[in-house]
VOFI-523430 format. One record per residue: residue number from 1; x, y, z of N, C-alpha, C, CB in turn. Coordinates in steps of 0.05 Angstrom, whole numbers. Atoms other than C-alpha are relative to their C-alpha. Glycine has a CB too. Example, Ala and Ser with C-alpha at 12.3 -4.5 7.8 and 13.67 -1.06 7.14 Angstrom:
REM residues 2
 seq    nxx    nyy    nzz   caxx   cayy   cazz    cxx    cyy    czz   cbxx   cbyy   cbzz
   1     18    -24      0    246    -90    156     18     24      0    -20      1     25
   2    -16    -24     -1    273    -21    143    -15     22     14      9      9    -29
END
This chain:
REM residues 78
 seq    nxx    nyy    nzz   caxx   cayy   cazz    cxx    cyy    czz   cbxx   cbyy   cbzz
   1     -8      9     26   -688   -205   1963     17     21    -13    -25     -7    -18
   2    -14    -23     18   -632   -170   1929     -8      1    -28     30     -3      0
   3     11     -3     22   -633   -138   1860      4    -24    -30     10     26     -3
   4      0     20     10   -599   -196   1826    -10    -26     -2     12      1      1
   5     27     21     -5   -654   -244   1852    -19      4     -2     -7    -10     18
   6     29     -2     10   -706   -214   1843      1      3    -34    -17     28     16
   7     -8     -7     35   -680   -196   1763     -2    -37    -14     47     21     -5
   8      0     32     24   -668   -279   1748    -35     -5     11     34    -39     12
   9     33      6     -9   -743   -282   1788    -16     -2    -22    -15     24     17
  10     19    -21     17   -775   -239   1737      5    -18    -25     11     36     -4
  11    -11      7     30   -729   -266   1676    -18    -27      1     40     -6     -5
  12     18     30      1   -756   -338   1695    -32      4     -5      4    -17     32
  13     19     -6      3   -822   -308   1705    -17      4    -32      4     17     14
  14     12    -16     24   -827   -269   1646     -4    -27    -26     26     30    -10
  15     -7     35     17   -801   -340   1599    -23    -21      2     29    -20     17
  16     26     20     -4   -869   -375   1624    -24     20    -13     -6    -10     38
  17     22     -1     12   -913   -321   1592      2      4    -23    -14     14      8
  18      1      5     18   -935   -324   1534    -23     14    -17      2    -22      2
  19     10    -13      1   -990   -278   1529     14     30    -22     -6     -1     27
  20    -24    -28     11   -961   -223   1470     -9     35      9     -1      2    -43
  21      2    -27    -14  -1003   -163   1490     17      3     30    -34      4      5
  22    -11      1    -16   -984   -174   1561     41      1     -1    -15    -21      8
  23    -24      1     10   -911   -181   1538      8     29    -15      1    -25    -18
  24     -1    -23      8   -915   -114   1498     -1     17     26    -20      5    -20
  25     11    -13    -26   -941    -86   1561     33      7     22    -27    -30     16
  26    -20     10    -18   -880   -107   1605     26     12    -13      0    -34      2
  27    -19     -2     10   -830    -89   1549     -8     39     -9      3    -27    -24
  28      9    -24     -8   -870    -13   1548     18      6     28    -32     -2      4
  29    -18     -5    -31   -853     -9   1626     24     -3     -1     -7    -17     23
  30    -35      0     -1   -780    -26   1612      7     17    -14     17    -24    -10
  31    -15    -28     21   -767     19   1553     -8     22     20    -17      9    -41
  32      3    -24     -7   -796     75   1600     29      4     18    -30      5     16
  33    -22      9    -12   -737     50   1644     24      6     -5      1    -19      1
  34    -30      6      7   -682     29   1606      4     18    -21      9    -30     -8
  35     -3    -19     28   -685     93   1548     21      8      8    -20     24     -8
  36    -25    -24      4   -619    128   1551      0     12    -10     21      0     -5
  37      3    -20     28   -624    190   1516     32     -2    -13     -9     40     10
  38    -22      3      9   -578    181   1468      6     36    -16      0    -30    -19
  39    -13    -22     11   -534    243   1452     19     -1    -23     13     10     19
  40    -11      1     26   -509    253   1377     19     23     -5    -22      1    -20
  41    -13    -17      7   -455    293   1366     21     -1    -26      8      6     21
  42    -17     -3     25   -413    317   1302     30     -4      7     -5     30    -12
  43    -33      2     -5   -331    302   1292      5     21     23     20      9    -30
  44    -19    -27     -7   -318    380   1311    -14     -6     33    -10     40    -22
  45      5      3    -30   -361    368   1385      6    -14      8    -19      0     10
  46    -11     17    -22   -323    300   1398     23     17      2      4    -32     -6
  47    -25     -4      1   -260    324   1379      4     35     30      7      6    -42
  48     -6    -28    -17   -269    397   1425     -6    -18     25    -24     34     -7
  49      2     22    -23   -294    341   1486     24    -11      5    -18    -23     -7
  50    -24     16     -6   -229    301   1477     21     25      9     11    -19    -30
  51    -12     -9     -9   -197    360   1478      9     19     22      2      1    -11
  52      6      4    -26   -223    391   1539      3    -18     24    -17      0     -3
  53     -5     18    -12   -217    334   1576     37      0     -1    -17    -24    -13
  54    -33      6     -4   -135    329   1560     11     31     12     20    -10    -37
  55      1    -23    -16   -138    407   1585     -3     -6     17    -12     17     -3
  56     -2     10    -22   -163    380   1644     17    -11      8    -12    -10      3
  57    -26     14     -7   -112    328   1656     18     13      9     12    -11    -18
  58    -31    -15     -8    -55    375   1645     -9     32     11     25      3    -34
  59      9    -11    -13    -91    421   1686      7     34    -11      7    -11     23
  60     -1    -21     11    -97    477   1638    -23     17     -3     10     -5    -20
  61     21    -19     -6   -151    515   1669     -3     20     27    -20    -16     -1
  62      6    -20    -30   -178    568   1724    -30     -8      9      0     40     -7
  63     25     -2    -13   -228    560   1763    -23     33      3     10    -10     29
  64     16    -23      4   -287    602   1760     -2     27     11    -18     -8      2
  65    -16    -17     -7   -266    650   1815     21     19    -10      6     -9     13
  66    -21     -7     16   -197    660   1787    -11     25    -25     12    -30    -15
  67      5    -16     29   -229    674   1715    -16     20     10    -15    -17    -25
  68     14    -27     -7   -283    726   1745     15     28     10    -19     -7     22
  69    -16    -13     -1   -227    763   1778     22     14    -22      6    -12     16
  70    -10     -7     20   -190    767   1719    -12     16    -24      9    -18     -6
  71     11    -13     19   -242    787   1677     -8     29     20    -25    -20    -15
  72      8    -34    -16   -259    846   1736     30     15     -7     -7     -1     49
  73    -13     -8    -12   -199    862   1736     12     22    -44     20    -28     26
  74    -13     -6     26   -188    873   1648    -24     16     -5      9    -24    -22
  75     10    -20     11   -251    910   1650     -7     12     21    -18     -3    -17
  76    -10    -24    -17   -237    960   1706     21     12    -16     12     -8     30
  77    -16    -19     13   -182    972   1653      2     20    -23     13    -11     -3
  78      7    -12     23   -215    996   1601     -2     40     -2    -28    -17     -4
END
C-alpha cells in the first residue's frame, strides 16, 4: 500500500468516528508529527538572510579553508 493509500484509508477511516476523546487522541499523535518548529525572526535577521543568500549567488565568498589561511597568515603578521 503506498503512502497516498493508505492517507485517503485513514481520512475515510477517521470520517466514520465519532468518538471525541478518541479523536483528540489521534489529533495528539499528529500534532507530535506534523509540529514544525516555527522560527521567528526580526526585519534586521530576514533582511541579513536575503542578503547572504544574494552573496552566495554572486559568489562572494571563501570557503572555510581559504578564510583560515588568510586569517594564519594576518596573524603570523602581527
Amino acid at each position: 500500500m503506498t503512502a497516498i493509500q493508505l492517507k485517503k484509508l485513514l481520512v475515510h477511516r477517521i470520517s466514520e468516528i465519532n468518538d471525541v476523546s478518541f479523536l483528540k487522541a489521534l489529533k495528539t499523535i499528529l500534532d507530535s508529527k506534523t509540529d514544525a518548529e516555527v522560527l521567528m525572526l526580526t526585519e534586521d535577521q530576514r533582511q541579513e538572510i536575503m542578503q547572504s543568500k544574494k552573496e552566495m549567488q554572486e559568489s562572494l565568498f571563501m570557503d572555510q579553508k581559504t578564510l583560515d589561511k588568510k586569517v594564519a597568515k594576518w596573524a603570523s603578521a602581527k
